[in-house]
Each structure stands twice: as C-alpha cells, then as structure tokens.
PyMOL Python script that loads the backbone (N, CA, C, O; Angstrom):
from pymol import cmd

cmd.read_pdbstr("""\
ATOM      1  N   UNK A   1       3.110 -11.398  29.050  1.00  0.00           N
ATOM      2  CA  UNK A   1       2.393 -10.429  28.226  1.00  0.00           C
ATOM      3  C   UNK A   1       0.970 -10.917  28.015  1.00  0.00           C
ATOM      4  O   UNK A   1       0.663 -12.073  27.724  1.00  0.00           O
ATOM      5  N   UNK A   2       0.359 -10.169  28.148  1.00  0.00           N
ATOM      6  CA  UNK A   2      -0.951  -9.977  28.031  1.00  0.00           C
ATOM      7  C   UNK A   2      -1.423 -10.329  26.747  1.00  0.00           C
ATOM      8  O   UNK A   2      -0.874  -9.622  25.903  1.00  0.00           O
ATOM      9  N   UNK A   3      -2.713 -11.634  25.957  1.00  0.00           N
ATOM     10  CA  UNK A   3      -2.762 -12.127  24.959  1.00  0.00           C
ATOM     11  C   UNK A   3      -3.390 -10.386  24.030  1.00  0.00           C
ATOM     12  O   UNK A   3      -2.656 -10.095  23.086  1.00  0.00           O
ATOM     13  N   UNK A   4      -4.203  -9.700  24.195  1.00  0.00           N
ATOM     14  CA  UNK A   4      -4.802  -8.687  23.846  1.00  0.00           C
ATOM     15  C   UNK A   4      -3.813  -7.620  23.682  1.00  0.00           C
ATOM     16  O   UNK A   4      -4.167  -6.770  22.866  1.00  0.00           O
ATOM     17  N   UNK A   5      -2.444  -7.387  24.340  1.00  0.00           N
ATOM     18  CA  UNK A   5      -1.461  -7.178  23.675  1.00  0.00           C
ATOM     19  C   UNK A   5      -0.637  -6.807  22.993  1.00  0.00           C
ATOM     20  O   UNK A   5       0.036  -5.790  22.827  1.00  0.00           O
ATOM     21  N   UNK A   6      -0.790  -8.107  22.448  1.00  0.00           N
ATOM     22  CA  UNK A   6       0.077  -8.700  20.840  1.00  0.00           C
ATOM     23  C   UNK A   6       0.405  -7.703  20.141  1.00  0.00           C
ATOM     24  O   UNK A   6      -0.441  -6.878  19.799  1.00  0.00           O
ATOM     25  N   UNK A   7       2.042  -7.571  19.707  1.00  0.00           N
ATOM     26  CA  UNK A   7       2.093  -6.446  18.637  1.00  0.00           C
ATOM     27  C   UNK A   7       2.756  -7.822  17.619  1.00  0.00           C
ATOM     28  O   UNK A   7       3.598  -8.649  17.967  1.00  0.00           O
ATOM     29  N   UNK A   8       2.211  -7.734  16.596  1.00  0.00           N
ATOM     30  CA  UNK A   8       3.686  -8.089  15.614  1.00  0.00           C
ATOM     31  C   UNK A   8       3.759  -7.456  13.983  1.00  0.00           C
ATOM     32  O   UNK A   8       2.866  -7.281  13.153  1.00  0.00           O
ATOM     33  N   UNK A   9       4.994  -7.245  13.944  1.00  0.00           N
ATOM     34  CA  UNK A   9       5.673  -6.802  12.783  1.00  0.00           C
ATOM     35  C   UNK A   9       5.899  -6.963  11.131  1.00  0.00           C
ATOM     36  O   UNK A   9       6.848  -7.747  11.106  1.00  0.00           O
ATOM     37  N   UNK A  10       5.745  -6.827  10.494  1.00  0.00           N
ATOM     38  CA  UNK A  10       6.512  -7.111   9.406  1.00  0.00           C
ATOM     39  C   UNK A  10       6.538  -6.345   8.747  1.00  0.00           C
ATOM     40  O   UNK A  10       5.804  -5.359   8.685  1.00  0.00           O
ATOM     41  N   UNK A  11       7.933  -6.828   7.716  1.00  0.00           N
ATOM     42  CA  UNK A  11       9.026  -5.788   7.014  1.00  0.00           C
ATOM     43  C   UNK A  11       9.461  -6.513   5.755  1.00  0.00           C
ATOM     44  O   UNK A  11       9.680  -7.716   5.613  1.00  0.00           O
ATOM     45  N   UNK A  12       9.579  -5.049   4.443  1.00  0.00           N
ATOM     46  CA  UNK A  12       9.740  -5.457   3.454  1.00  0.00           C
ATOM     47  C   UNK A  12      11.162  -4.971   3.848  1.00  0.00           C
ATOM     48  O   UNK A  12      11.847  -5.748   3.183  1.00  0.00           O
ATOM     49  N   UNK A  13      11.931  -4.266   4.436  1.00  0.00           N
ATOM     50  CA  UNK A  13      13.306  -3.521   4.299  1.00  0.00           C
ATOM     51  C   UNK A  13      12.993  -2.138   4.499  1.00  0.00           C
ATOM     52  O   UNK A  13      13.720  -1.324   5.069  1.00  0.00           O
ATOM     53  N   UNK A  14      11.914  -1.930   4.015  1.00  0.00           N
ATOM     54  CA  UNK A  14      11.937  -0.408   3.645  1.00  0.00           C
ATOM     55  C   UNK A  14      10.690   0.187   4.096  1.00  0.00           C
ATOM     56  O   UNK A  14      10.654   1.416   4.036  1.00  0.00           O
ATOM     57  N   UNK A  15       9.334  -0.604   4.671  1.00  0.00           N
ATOM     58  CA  UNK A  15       8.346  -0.245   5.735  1.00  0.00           C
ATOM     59  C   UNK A  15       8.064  -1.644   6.509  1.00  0.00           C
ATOM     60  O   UNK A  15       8.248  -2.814   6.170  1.00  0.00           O
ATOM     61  N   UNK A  16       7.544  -1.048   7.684  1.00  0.00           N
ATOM     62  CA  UNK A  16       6.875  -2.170   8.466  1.00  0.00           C
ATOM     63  C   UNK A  16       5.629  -2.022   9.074  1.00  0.00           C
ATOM     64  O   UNK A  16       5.174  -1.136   9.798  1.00  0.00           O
ATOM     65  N   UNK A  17       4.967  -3.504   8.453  1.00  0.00           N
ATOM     66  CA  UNK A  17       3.718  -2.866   8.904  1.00  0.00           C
ATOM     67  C   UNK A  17       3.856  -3.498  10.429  1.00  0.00           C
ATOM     68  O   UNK A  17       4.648  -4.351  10.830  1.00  0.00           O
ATOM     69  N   UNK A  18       2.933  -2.867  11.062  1.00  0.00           N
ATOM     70  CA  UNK A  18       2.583  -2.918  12.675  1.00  0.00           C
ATOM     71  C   UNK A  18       1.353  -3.557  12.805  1.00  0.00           C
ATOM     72  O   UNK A  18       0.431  -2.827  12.441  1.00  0.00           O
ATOM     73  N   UNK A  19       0.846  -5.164  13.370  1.00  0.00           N
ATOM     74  CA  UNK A  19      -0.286  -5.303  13.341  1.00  0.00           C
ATOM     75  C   UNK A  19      -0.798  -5.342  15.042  1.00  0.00           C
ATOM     76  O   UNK A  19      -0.018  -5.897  15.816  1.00  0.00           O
ATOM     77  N   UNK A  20      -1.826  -4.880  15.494  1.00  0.00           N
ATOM     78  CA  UNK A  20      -2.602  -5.176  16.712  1.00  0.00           C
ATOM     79  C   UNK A  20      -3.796  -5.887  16.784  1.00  0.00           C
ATOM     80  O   UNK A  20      -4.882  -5.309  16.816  1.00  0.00           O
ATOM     81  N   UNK A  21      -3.690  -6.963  16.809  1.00  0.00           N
ATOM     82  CA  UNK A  21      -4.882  -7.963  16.337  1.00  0.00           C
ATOM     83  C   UNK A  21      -5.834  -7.344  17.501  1.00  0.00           C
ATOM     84  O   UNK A  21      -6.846  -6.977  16.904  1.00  0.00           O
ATOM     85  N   UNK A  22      -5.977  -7.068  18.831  1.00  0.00           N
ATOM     86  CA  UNK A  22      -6.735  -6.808  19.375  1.00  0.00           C
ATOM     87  C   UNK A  22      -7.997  -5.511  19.185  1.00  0.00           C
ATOM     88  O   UNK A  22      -9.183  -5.282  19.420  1.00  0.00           O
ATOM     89  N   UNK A  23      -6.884  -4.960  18.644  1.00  0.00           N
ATOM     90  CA  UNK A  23      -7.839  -3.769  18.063  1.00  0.00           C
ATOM     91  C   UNK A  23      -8.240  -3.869  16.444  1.00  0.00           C
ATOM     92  O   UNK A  23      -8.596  -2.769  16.023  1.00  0.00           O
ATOM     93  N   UNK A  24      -8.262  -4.714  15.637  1.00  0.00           N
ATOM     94  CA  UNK A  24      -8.490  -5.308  14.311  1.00  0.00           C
ATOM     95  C   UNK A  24     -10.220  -4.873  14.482  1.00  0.00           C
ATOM     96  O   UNK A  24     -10.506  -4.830  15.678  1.00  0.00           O
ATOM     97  N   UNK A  25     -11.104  -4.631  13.810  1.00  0.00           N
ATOM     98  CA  UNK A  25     -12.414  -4.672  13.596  1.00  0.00           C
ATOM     99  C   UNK A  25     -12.622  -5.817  12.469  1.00  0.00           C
ATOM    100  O   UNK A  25     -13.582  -6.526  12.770  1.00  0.00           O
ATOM    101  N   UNK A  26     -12.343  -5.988  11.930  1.00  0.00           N
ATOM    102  CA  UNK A  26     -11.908  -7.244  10.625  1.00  0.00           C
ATOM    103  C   UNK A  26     -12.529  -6.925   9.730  1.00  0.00           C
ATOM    104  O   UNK A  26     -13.131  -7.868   9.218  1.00  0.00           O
ATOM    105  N   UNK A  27     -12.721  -5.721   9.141  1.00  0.00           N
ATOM    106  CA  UNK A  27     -13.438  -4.816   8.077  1.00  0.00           C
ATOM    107  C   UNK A  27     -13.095  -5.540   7.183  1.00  0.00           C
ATOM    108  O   UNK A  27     -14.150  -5.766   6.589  1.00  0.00           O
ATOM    109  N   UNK A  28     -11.991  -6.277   6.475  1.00  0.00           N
ATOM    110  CA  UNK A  28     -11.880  -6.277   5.264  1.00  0.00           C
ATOM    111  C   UNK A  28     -11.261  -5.680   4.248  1.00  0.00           C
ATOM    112  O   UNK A  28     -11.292  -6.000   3.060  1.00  0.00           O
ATOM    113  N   UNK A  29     -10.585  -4.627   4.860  1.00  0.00           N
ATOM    114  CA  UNK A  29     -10.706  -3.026   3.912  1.00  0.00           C
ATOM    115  C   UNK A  29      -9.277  -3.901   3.751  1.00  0.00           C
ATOM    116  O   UNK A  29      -9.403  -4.465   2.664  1.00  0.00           O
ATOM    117  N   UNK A  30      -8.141  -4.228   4.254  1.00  0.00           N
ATOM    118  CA  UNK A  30      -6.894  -4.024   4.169  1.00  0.00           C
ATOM    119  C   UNK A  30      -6.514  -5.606   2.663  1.00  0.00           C
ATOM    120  O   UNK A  30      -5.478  -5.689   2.004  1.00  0.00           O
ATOM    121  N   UNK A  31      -7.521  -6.404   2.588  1.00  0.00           N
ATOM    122  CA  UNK A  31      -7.491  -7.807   1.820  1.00  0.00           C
ATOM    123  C   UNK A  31      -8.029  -7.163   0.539  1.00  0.00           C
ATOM    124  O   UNK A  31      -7.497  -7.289  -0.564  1.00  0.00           O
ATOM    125  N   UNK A  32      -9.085  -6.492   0.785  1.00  0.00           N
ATOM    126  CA  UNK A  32      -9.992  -6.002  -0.367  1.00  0.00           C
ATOM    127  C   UNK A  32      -8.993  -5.086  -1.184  1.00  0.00           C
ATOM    128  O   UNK A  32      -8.875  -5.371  -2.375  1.00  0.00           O
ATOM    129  N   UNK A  33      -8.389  -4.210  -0.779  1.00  0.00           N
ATOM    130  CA  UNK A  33      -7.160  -3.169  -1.015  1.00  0.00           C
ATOM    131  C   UNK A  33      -6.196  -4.012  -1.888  1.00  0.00           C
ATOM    132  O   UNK A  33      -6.052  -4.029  -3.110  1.00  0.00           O
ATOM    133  N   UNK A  34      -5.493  -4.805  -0.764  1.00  0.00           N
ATOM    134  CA  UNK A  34      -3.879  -5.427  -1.428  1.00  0.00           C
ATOM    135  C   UNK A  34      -4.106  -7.091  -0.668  1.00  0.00           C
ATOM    136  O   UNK A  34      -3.631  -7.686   0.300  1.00  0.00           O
ATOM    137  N   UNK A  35      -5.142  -7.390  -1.775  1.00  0.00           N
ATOM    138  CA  UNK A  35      -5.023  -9.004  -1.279  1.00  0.00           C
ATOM    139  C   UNK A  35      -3.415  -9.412  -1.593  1.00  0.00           C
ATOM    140  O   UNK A  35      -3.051 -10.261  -0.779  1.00  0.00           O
ATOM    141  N   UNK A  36      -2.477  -9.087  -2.436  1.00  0.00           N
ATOM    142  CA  UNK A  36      -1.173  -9.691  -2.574  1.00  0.00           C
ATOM    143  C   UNK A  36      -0.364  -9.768  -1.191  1.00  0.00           C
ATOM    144  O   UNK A  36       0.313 -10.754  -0.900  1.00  0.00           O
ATOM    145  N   UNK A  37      -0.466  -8.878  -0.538  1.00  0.00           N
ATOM    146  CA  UNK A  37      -0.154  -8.720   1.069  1.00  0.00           C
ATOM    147  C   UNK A  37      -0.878  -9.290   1.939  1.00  0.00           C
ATOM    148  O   UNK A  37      -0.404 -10.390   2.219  1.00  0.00           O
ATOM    149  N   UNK A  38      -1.690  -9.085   2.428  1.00  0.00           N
ATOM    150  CA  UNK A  38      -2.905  -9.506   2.851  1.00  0.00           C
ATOM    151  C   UNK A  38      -3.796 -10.459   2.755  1.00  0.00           C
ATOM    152  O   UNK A  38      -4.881 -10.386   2.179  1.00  0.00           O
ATOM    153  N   UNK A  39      -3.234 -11.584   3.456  1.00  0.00           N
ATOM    154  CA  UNK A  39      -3.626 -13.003   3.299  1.00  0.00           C
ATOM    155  C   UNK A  39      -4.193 -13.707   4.391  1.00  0.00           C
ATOM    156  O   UNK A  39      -3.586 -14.578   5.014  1.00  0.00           O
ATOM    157  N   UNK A  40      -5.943 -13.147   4.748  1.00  0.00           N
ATOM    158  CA  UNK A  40      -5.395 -14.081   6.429  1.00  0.00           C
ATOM    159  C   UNK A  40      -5.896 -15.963   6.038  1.00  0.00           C
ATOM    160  O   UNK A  40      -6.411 -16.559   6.983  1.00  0.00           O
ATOM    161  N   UNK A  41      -5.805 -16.363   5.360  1.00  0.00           N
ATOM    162  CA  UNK A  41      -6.145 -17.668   5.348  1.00  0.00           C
ATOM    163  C   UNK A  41      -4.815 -18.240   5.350  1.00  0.00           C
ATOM    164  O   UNK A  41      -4.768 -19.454   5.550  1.00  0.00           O
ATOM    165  N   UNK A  42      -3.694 -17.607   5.164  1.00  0.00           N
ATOM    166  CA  UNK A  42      -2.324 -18.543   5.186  1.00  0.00           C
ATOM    167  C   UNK A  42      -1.476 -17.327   6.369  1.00  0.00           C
ATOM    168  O   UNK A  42      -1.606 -16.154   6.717  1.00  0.00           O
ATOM    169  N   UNK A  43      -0.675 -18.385   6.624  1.00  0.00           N
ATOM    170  CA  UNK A  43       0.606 -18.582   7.481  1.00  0.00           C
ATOM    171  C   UNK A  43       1.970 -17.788   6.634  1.00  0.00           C
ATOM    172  O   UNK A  43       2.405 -18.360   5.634  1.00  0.00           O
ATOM    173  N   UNK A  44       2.492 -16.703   6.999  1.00  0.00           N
ATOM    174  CA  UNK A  44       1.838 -15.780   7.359  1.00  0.00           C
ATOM    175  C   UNK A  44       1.209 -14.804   7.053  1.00  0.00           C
ATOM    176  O   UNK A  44       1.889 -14.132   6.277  1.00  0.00           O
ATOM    177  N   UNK A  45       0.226 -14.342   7.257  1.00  0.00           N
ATOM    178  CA  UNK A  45      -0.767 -13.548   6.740  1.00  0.00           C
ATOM    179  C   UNK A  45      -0.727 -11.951   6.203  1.00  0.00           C
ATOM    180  O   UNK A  45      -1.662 -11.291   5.751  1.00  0.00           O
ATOM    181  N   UNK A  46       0.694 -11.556   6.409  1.00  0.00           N
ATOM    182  CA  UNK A  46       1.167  -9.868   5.990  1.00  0.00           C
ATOM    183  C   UNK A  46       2.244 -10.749   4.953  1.00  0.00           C
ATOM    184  O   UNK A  46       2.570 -11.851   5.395  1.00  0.00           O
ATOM    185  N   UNK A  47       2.607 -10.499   4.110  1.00  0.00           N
ATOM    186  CA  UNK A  47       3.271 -10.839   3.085  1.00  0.00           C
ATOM    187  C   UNK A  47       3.715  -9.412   2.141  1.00  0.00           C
ATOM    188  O   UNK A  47       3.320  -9.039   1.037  1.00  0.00           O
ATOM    189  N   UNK A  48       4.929  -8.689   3.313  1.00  0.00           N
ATOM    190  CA  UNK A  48       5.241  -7.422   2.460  1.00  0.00           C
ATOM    191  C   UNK A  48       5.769  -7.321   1.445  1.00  0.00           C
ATOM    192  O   UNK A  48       5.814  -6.276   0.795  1.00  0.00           O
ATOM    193  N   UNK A  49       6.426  -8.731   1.017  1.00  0.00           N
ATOM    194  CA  UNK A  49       6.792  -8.846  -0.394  1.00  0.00           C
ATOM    195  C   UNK A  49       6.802  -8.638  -1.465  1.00  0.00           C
ATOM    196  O   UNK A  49       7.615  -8.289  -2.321  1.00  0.00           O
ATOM    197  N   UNK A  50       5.121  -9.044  -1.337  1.00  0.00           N
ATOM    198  CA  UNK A  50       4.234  -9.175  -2.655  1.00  0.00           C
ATOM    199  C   UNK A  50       3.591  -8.286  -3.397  1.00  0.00           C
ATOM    200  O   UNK A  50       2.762  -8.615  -4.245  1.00  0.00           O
ATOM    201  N   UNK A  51       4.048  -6.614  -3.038  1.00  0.00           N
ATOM    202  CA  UNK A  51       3.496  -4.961  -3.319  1.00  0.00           C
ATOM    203  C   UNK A  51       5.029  -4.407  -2.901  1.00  0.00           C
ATOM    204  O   UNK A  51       6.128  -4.726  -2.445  1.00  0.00           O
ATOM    205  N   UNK A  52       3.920  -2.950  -3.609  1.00  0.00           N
ATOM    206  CA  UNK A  52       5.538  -1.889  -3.729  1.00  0.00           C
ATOM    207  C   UNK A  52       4.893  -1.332  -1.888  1.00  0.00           C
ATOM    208  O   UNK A  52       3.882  -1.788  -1.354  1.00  0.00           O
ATOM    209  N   UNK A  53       5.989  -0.105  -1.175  1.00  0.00           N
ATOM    210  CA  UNK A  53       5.787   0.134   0.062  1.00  0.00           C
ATOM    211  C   UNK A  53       4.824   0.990  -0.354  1.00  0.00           C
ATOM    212  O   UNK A  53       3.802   0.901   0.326  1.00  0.00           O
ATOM    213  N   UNK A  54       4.779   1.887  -1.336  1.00  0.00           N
ATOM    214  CA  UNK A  54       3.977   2.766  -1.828  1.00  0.00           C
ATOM    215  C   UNK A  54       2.492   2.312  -1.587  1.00  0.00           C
ATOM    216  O   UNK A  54       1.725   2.989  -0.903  1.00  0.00           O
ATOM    217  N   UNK A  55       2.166   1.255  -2.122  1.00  0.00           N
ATOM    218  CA  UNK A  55       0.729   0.270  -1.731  1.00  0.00           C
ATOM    219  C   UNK A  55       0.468  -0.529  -0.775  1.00  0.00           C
ATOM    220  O   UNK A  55      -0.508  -1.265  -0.631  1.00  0.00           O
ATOM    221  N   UNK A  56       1.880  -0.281   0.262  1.00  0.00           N
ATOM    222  CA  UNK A  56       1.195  -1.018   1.387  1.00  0.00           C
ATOM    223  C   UNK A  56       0.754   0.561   2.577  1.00  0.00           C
ATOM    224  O   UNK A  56      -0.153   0.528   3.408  1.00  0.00           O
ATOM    225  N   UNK A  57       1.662   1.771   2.326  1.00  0.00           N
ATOM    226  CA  UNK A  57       1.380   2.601   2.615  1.00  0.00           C
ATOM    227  C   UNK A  57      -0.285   3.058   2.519  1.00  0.00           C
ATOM    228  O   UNK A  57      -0.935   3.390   3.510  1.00  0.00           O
ATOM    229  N   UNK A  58      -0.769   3.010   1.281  1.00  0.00           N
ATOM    230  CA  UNK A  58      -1.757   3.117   0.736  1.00  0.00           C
ATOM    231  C   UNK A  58      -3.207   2.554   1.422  1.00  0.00           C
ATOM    232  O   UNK A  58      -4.287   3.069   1.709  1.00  0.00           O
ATOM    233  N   UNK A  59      -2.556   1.087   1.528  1.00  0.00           N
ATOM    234  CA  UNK A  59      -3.497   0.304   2.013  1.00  0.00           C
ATOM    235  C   UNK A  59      -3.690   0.313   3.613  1.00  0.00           C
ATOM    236  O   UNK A  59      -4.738   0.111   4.226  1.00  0.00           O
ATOM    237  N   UNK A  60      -2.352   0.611   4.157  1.00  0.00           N
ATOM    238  CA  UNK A  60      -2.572   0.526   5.786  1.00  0.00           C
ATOM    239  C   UNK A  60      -3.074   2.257   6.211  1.00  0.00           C
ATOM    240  O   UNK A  60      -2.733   2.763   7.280  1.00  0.00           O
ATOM    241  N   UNK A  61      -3.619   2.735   5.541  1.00  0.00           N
ATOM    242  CA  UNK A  61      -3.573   4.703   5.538  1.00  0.00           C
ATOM    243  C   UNK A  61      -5.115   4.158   5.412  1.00  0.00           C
ATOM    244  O   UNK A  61      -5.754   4.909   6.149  1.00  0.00           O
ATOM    245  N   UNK A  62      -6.056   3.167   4.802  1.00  0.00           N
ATOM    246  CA  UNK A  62      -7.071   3.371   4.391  1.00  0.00           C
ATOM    247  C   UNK A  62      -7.812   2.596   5.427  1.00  0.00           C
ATOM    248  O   UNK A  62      -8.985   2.378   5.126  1.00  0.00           O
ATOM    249  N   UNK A  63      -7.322   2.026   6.830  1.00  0.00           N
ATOM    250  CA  UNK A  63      -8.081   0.886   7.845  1.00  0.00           C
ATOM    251  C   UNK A  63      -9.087   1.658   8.658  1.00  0.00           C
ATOM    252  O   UNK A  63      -9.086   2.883   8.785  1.00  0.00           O
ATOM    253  N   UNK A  64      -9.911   0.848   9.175  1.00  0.00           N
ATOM    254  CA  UNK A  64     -10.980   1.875  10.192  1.00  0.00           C
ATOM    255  C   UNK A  64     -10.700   1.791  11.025  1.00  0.00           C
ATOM    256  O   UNK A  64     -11.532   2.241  11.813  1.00  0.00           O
ATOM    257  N   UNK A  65      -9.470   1.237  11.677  1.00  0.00           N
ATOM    258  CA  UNK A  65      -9.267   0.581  13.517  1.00  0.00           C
ATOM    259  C   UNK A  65      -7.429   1.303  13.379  1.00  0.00           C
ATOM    260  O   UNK A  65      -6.696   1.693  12.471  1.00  0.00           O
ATOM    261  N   UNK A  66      -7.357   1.148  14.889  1.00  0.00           N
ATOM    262  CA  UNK A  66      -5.843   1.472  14.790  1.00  0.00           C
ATOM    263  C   UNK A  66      -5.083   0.141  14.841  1.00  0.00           C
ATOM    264  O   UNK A  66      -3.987   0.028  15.390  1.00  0.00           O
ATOM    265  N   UNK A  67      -5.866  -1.058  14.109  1.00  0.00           N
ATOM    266  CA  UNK A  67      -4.693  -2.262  14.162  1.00  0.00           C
ATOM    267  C   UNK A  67      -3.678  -2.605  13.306  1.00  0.00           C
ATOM    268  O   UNK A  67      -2.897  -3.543  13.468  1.00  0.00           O
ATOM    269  N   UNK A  68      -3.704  -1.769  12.322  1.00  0.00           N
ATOM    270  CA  UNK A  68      -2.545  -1.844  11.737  1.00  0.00           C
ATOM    271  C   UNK A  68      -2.073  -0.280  11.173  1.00  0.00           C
ATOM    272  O   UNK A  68      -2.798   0.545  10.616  1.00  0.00           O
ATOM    273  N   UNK A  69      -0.507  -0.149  11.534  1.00  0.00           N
ATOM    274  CA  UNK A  69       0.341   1.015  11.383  1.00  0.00           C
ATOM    275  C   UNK A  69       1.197   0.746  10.541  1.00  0.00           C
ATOM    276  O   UNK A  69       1.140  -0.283   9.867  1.00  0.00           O
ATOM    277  N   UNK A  70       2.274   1.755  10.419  1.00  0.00           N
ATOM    278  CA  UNK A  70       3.203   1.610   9.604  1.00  0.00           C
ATOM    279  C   UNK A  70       4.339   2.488  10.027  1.00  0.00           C
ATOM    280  O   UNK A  70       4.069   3.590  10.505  1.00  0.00           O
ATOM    281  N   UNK A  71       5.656   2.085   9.889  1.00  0.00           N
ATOM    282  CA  UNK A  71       6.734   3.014   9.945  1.00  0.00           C
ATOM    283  C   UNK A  71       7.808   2.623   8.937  1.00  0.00           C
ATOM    284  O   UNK A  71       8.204   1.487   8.676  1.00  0.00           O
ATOM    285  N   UNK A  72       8.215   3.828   8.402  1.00  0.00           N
ATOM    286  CA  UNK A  72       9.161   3.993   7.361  1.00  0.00           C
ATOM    287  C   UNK A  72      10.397   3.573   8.044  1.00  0.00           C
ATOM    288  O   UNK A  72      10.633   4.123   9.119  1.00  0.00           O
ATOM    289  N   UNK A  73      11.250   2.665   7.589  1.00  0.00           N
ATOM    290  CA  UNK A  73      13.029   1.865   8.433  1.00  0.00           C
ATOM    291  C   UNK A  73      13.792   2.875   7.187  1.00  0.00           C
ATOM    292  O   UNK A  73      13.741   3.088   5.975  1.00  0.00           O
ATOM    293  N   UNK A  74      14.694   3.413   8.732  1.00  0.00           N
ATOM    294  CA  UNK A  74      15.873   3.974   8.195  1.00  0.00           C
ATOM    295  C   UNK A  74      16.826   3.423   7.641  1.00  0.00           C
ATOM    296  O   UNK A  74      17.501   2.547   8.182  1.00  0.00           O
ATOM    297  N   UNK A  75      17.042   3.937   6.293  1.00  0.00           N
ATOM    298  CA  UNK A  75      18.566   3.628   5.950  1.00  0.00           C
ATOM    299  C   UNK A  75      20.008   3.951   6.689  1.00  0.00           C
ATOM    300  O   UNK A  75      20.324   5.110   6.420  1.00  0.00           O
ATOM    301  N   UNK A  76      20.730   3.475   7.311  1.00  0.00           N
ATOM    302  CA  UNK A  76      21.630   4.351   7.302  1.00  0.00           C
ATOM    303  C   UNK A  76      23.202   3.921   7.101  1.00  0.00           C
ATOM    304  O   UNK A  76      24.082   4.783   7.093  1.00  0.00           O
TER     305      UNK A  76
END
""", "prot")
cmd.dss("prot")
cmd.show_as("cartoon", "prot")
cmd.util.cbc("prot")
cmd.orient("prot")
C-alpha cells in the first residue's frame, strides 16, 4: 500500500472517525473545535472517548479537506 494512502480509523462504539492524512490541509479547525479528541502531539491522536458522538459529528462536519469522515456503526 501506497504511504499517501493511509486510511485509519477510530471508534467510540457508536461513530468512527475516518482519517486520510494525505489529504489533511492541517487547518487546525478539528483541535481548535474538540481539542478533547483531537490531540496530534500524543500517541494516539483521535481520542473518541473523550466527547459525546454528537461533538465529534460536529467537529468532523466543520473540516476544510476531505481528511477526515465519519460513519455512524450499526447496532444490531
């Protein structure tokens, strides 16, 4: 796989965010939003934990690049 790429994931249970570092612009917007999530100085740097999905929704709805998405995980 190709380093430019890169998809990776993370999940509170109940959304996941989708990150594409290649396409990242590094605006800022997503730390400035929900620094509790959004950590890039530590390991690892999406921390869906730390917010409701409601505000990570919020925050990944508000990026200027398509590097980070989101999808709602089914219950079933």
């Amino acid at each position: 796989m190709d380093s430019k790429e890169v998809t990776k994931k993370y999940t509170n249970g109940e959304v996941t965010i989708v990150w594409q570092p290649s396409k990242c612009a590094h605006s800022g917007n997503c730390v400035r939003n929900n620094p509790d999530v959004f950590r890039p100085k530590e390991q690892p740097w999406i921390v869906t934990d730390n917010s409701t999905t409601e505000k990570i929704i919020e925050t990944v709805n508000k990026r200027p690049s398509r590097a980070l998405t989101f999808y709602l995980n089914k219950n079933d």
